[in-house]
DSSP file (Angstrom, degrees, kcal/mol; ACC not computed):
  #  RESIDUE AA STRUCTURE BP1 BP2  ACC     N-H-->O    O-->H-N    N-H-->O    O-->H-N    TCO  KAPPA ALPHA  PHI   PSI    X-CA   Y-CA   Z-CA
    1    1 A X              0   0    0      0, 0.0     2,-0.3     0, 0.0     0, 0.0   0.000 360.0 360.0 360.0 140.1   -8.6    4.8  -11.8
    2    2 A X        -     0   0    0      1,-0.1     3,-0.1     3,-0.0     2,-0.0  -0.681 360.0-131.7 -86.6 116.4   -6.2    1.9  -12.2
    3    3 A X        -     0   0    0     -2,-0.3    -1,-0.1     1,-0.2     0, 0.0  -0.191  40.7 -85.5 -95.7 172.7   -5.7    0.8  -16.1
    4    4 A X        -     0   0    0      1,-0.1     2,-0.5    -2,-0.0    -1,-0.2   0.045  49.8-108.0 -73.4 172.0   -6.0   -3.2  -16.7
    5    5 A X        -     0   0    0     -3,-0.1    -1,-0.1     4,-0.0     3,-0.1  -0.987  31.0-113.8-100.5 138.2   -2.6   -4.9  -16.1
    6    6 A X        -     0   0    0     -2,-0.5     3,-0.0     1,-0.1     0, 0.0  -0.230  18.6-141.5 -54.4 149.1   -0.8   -6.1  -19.6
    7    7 A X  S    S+     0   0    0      1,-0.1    -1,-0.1     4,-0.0     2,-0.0   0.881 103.1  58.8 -86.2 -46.7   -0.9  -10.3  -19.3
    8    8 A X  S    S+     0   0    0     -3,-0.1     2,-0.4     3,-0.0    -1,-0.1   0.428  83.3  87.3 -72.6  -3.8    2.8   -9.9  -21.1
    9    9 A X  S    S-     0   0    0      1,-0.0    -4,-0.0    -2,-0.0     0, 0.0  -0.861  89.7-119.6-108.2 129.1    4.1   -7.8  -18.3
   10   10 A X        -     0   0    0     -2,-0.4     2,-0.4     1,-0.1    -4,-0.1  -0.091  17.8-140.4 -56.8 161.8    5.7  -10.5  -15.4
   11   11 A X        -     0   0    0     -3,-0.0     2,-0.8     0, 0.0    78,-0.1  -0.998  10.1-137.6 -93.6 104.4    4.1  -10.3  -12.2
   12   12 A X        -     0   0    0     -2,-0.4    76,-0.1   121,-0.1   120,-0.0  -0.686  16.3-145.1 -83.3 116.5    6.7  -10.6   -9.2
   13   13 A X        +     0   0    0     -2,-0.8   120,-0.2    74,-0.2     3,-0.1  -0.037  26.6 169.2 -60.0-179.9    5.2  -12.8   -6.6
   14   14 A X        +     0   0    0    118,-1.3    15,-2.8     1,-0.2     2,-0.3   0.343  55.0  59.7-158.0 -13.3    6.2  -11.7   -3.2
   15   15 A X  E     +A  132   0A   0    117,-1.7   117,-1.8    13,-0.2     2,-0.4  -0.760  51.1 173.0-126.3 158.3    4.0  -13.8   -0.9
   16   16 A X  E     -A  131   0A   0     -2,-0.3    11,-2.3   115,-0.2     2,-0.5  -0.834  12.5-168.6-177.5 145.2    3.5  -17.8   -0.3
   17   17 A X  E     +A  130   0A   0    113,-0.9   113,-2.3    -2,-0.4     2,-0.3  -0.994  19.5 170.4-153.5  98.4    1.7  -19.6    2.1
   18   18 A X  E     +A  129   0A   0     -2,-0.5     7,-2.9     7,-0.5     2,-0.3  -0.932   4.9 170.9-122.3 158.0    2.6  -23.1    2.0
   19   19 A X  E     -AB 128  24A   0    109,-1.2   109,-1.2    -2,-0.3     2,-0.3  -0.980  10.8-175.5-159.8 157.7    1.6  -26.3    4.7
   20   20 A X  E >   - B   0  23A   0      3,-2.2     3,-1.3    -2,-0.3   107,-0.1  -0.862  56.2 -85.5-131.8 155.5    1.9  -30.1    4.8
   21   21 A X  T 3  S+     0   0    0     -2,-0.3     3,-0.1     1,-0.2   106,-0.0   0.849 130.0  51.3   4.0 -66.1    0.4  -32.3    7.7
   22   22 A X  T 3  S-     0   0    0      1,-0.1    21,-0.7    20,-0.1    -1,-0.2   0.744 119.7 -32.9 -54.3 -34.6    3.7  -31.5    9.5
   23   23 A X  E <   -BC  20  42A   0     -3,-1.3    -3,-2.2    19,-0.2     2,-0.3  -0.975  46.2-107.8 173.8 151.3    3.9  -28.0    9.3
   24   24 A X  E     +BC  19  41A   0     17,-1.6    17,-1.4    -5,-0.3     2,-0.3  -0.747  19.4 175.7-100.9 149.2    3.4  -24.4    7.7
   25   25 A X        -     0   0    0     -7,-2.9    -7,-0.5    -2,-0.3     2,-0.2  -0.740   8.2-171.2-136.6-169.5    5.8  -21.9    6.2
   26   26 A X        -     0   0    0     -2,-0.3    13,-4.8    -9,-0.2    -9,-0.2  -0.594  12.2-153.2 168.1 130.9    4.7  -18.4    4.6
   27   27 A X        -     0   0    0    -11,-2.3     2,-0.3    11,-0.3    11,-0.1  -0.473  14.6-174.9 -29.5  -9.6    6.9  -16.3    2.8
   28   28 A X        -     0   0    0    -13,-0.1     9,-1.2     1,-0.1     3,-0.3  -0.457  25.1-153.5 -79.3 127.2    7.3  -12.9    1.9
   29   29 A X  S    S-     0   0    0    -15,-2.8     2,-0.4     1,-0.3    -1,-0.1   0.854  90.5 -21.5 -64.3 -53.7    9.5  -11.1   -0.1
   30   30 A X        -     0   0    0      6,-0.1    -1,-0.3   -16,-0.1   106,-0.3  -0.902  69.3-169.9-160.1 135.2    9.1   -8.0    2.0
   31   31 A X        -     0   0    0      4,-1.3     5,-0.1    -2,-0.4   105,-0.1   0.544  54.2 -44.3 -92.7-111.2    6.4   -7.2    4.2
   32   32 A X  S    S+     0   0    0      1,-0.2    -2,-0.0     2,-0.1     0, 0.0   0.980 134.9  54.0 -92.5 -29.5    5.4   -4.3    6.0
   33   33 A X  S    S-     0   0    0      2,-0.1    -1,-0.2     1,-0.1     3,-0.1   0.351 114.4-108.5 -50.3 -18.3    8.5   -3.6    7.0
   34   34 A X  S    S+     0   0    0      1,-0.3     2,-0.3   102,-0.0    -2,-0.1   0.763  87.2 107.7  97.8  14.8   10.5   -3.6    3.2
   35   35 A X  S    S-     0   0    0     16,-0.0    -4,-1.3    15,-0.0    -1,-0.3  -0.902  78.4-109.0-130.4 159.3   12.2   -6.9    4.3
   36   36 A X        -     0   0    0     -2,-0.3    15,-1.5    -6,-0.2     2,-0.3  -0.494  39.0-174.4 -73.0 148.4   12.0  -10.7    3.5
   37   37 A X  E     - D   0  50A   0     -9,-1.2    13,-0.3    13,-0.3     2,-0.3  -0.951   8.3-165.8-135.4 144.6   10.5  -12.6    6.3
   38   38 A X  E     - D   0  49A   0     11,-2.0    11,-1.0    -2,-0.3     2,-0.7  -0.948   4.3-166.9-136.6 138.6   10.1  -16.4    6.6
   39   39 A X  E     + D   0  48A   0    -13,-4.8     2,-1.1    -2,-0.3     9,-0.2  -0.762   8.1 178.7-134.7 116.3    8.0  -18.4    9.1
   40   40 A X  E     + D   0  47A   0      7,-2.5     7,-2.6    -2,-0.7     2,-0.3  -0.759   0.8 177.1-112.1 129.6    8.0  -21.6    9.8
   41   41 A X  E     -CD  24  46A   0    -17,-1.4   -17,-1.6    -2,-1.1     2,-0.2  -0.895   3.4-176.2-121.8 149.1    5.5  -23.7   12.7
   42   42 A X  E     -C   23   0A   0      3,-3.3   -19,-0.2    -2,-0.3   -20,-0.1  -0.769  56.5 -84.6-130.8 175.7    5.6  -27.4   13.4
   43   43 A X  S    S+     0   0    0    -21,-0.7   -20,-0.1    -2,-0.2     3,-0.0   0.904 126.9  38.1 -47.6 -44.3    2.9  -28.7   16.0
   44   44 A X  S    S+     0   0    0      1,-0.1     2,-0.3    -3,-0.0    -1,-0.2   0.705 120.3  11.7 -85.3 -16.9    5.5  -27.7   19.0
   45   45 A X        -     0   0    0      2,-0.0    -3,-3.3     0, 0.0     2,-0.3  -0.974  55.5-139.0-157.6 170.0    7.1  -24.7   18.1
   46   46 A X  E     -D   41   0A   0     -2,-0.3     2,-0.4    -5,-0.2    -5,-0.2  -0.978  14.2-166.2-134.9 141.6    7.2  -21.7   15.9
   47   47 A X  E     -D   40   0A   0     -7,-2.6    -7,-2.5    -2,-0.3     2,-0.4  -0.994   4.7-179.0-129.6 139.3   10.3  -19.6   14.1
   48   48 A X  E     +D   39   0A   0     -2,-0.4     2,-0.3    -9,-0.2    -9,-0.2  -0.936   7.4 164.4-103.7 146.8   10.5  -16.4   12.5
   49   49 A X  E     -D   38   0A   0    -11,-1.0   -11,-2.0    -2,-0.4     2,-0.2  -0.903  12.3-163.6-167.6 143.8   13.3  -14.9   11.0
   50   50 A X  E >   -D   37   0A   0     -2,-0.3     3,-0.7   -13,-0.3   -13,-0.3  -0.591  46.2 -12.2-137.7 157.0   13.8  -11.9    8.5
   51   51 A X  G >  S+     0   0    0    -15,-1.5     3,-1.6     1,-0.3     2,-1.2   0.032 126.4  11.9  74.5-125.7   16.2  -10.0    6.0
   52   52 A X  G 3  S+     0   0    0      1,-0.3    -1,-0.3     3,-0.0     3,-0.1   0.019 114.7  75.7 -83.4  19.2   19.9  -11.5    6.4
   53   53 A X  G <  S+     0   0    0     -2,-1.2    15,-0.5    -3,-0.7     2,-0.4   0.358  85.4  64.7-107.7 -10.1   18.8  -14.2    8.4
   54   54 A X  S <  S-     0   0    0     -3,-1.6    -1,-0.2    13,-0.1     2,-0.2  -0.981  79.2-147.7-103.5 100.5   17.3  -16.2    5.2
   55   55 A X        -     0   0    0     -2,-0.4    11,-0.3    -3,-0.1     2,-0.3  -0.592  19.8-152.4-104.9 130.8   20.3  -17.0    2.9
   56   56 A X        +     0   0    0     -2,-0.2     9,-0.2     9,-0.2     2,-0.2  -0.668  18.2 173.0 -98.4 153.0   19.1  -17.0   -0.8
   57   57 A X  E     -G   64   0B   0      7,-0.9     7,-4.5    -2,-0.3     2,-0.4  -0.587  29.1-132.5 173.4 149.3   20.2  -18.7   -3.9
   58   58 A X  E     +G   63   0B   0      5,-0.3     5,-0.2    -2,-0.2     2,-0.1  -0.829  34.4 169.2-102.4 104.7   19.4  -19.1   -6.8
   59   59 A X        -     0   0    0      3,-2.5     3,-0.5    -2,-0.4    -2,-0.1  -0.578  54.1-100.0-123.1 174.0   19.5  -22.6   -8.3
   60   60 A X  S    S+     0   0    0      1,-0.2     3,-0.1    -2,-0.1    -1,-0.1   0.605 126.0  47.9 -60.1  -4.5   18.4  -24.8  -11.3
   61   61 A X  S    S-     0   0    0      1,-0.4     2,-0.4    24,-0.1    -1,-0.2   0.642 126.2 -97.1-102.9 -20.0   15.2  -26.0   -8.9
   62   62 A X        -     0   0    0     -3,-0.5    -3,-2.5    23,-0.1    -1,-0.4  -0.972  68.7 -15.0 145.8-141.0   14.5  -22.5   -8.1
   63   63 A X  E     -G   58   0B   0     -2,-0.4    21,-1.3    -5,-0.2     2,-0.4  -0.800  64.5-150.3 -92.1 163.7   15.2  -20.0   -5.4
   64   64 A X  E     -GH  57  83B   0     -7,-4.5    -7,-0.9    -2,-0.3     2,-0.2  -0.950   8.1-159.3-112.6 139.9   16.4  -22.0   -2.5
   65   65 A X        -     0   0    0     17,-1.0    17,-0.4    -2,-0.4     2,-0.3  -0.549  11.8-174.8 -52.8 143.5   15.7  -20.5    0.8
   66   66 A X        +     0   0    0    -11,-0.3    15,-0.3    -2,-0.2     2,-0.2  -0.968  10.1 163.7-157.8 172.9   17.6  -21.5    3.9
   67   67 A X        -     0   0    0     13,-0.4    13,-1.5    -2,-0.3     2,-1.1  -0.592  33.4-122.1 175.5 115.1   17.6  -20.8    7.6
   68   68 A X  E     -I   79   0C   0    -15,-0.5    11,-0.3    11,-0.2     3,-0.1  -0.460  19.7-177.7 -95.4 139.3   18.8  -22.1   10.3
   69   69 A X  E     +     0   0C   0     -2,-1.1    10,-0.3     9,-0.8     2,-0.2   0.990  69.4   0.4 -64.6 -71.6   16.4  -23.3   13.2
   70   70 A X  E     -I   78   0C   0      8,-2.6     8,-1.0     2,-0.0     2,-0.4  -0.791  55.7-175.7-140.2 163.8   18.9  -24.5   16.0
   71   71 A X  E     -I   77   0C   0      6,-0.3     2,-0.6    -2,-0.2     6,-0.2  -0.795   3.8-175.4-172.1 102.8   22.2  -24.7   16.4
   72   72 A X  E >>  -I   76   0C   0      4,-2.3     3,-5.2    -2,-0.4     4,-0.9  -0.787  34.8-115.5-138.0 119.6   24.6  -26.2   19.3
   73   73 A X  T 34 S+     0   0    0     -2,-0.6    36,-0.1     1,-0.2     4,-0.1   0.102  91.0   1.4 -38.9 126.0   28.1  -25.8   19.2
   74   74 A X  T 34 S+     0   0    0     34,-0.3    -1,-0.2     1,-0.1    36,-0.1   0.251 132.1  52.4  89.0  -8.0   30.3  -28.8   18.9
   75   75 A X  T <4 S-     0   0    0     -3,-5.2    32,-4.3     1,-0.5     2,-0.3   0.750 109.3 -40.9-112.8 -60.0   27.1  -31.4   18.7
   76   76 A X  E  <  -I   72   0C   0     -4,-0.9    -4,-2.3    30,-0.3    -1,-0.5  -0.764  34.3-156.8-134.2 155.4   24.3  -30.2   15.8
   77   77 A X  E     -I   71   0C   0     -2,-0.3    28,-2.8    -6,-0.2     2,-0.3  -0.826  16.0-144.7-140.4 171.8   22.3  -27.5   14.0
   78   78 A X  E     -I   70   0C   0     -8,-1.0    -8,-2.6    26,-0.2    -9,-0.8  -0.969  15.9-168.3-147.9 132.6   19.4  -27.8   12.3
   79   79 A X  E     -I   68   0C   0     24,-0.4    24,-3.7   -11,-0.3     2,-0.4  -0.739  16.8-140.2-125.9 149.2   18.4  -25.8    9.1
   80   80 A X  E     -E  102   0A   0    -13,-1.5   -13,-0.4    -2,-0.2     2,-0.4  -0.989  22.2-170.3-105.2 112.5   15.3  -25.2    7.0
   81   81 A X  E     -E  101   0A   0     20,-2.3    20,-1.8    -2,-0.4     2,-0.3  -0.921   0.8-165.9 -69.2 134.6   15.7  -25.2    3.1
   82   82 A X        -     0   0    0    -17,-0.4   -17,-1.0    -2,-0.4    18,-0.2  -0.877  19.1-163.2-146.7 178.2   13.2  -24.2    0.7
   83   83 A X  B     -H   64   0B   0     -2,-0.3   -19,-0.2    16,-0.2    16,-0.1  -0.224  11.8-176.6-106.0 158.1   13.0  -24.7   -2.8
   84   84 A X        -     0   0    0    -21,-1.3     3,-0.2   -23,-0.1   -21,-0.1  -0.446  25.4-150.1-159.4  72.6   10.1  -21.9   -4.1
   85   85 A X        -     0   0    0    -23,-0.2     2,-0.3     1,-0.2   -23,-0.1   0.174  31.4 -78.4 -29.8 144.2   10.0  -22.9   -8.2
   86   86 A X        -     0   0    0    -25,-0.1     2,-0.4     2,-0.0    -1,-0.2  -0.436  53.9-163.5 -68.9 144.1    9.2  -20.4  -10.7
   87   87 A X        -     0   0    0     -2,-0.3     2,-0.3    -3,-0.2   -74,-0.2  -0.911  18.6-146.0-139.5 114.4    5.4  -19.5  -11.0
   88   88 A X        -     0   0    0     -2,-0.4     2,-0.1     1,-0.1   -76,-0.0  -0.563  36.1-118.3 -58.8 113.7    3.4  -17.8  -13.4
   89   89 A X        -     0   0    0     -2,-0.3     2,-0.7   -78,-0.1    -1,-0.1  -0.239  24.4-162.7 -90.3 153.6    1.0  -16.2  -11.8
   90   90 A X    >   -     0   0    0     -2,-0.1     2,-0.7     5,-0.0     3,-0.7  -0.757  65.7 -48.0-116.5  86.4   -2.6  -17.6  -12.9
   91   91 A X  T 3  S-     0   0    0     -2,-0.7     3,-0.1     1,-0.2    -2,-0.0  -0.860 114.6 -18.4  82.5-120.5   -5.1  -14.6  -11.6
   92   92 A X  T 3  S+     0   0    0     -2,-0.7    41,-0.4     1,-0.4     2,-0.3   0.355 137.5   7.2-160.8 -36.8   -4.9  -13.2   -8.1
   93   93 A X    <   -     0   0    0     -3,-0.7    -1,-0.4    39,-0.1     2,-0.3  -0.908  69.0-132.5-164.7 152.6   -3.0  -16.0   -6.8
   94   94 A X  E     - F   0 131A   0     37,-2.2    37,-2.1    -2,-0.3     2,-0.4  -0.756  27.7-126.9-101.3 133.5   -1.1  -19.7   -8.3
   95   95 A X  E     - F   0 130A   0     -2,-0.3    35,-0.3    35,-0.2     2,-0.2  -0.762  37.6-165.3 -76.5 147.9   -1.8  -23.1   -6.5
   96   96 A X  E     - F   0 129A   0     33,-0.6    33,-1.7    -2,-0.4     2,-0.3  -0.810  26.4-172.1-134.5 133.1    1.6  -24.2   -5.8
   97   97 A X  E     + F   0 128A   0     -2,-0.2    31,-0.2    31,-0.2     2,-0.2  -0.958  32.9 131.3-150.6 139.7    3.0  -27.6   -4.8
   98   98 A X  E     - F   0 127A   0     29,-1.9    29,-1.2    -2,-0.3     2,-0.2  -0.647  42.8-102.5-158.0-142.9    7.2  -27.7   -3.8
   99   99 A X  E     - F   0 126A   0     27,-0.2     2,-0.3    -2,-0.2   -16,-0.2  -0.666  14.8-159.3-145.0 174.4    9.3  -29.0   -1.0
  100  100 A X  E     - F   0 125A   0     25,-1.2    25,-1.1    -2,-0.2     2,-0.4  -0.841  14.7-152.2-159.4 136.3   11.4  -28.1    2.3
  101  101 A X  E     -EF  81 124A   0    -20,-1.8   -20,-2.3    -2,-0.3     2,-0.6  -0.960   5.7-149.2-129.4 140.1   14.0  -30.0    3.9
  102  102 A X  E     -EF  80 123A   0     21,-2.4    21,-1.2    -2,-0.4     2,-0.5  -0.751  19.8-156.0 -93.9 143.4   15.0  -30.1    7.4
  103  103 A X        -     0   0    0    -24,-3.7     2,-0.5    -2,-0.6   -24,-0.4  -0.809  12.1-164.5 -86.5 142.5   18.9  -30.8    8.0
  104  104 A X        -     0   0    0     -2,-0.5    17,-1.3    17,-0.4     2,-0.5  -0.942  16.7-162.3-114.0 123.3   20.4  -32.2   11.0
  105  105 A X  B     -J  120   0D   0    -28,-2.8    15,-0.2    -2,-0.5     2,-0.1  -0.793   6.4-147.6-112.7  88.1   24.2  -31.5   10.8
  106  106 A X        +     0   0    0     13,-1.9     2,-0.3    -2,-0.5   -30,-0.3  -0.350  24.8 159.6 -69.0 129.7   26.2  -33.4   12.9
  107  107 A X        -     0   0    0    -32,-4.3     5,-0.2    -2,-0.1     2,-0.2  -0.842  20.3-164.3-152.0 158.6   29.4  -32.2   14.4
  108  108 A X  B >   -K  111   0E   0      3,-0.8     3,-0.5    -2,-0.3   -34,-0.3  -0.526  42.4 -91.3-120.5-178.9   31.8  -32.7   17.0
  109  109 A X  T 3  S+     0   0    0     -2,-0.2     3,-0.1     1,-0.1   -34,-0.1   0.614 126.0  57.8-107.1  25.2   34.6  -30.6   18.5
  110  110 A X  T 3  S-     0   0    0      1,-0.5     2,-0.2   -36,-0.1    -1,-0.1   0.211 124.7-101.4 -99.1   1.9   36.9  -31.7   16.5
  111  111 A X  B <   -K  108   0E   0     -3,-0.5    -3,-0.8     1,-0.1    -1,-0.5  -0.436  57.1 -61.3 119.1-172.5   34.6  -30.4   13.3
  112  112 A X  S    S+     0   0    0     -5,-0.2     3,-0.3     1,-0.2    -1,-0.1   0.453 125.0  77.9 -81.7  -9.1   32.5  -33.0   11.2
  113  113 A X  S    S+     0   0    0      1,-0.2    -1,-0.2    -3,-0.1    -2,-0.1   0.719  91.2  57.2 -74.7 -21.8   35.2  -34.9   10.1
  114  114 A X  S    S+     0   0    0      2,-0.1     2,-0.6    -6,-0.0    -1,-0.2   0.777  81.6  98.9 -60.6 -12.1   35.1  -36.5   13.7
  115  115 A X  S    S-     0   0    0     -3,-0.3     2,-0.4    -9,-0.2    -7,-0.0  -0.622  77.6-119.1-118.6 114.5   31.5  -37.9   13.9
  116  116 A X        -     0   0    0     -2,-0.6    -1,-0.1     2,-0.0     2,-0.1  -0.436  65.9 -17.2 -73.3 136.8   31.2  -41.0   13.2
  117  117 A X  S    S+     0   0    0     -2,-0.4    -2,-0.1     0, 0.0     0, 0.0  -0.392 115.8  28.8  72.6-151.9   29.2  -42.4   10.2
  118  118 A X        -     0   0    0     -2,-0.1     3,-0.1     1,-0.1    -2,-0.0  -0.250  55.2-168.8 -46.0 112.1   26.3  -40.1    8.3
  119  119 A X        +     0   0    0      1,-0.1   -13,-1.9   -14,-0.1     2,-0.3   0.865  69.5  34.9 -38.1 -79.7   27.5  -36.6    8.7
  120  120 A X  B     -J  105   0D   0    -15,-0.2     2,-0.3   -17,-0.0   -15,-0.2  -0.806  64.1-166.1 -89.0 128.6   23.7  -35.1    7.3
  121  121 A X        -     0   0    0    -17,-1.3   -17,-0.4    -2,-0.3     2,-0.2  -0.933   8.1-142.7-118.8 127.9   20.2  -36.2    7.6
  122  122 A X        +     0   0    0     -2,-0.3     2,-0.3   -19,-0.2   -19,-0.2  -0.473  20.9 179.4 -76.8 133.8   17.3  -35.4    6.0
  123  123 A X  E     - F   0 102A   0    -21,-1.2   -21,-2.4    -2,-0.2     2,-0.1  -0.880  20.9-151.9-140.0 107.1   13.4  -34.9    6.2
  124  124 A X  E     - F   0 101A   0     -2,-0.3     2,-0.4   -23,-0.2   -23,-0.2  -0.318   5.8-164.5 -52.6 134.2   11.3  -34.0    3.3
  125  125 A X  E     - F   0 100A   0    -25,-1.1   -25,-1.2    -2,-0.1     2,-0.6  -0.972   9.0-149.8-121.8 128.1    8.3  -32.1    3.6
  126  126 A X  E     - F   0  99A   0     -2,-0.4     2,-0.6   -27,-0.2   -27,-0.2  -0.831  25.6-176.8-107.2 124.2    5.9  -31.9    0.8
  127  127 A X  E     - F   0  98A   0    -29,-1.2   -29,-1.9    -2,-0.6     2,-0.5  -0.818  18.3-174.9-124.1 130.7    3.8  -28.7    0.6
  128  128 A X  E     +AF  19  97A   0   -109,-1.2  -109,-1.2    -2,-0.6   -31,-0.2  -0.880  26.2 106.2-126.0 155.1    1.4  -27.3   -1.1
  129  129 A X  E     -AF  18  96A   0    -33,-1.7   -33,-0.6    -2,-0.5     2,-0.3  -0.577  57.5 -44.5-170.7-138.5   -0.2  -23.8   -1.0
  130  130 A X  E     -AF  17  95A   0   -113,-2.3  -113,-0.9   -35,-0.3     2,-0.3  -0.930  27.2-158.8-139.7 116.0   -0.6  -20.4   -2.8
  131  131 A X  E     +AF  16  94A   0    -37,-2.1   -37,-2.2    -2,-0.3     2,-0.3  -0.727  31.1 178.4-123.5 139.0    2.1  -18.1   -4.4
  132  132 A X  E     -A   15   0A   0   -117,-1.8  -117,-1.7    -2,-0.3     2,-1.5  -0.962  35.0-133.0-151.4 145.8    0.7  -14.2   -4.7
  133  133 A X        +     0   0    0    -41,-0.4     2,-0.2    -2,-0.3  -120,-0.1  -0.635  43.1 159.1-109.6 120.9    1.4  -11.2   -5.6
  134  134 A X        -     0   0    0     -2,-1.5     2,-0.7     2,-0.0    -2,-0.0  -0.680  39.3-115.9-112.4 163.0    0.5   -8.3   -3.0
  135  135 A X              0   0    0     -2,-0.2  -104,-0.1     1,-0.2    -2,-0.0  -0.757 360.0 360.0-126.2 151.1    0.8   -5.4   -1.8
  136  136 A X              0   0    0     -2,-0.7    -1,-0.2  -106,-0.3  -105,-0.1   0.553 360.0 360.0 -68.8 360.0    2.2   -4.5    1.9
């Protein structure tokens, strides 16, 4: 039989399931496989992308997340950030409410110093969802 859990002992989330109008993302710190996975769908298309393919860091907004979507030499890429705030988990799972931003990063072949005018642009997603901790 499984003793209570201590409230003073941290919880590590591992899962989040977030969506906005635009789009869905979900989360996991490792699934079934032992690895981080991150998944993101907009109405036209869907990406997955796992372990060393999600660049972490750890910033004063939170963890940041990152990923890049698309990517064509010499014109663009386009990259996923998101920010996943610390959460104290409240029960079985915490409602959640954070951000994602898509990049566009414009480039030439002569680098990004070529390309005339705004370099970066931005699109905000605001998302809200459920951060949990489970296990795979």
């Amino acid at each position: 039989m499984d003793s209570p859990r201590d409230p003073r002992t941290p919880v590590e989330l591992n899962l989040y399931e977030l969506s906005c109008e635009e789009a869905s993302i979900s989360y996991s710190e490792s699934g079934i496989d032992g690895k981080p996975q991150l998944s993101y769908a907009i109405p036209d298309r869907s990406y997955v992308f796992r372990a060393e393919e999600i660049r972490t860091v750890p910033t004063e907004l939170g963890r940041q997340l990152s990923v890049t979507l698309e990517a064509t030499p010499d014109l663009e890429a386009l990259t996923l950030t998101l920010l996943l705030p610390p959460v104290n988990l409240d029960g079985e799972a915490s409602a959640i409410s954070t951000i994602a931003i898509v990049t566009r990063h414009r480039s030439s072949v002569g680098g990004p110093r070529m390309v005339r005018g705004q370099v970066l642009s931005y699109e905000t997603l605001s998302l809200t969802g459920l951060a949990r901790a489970v296990v795979f």
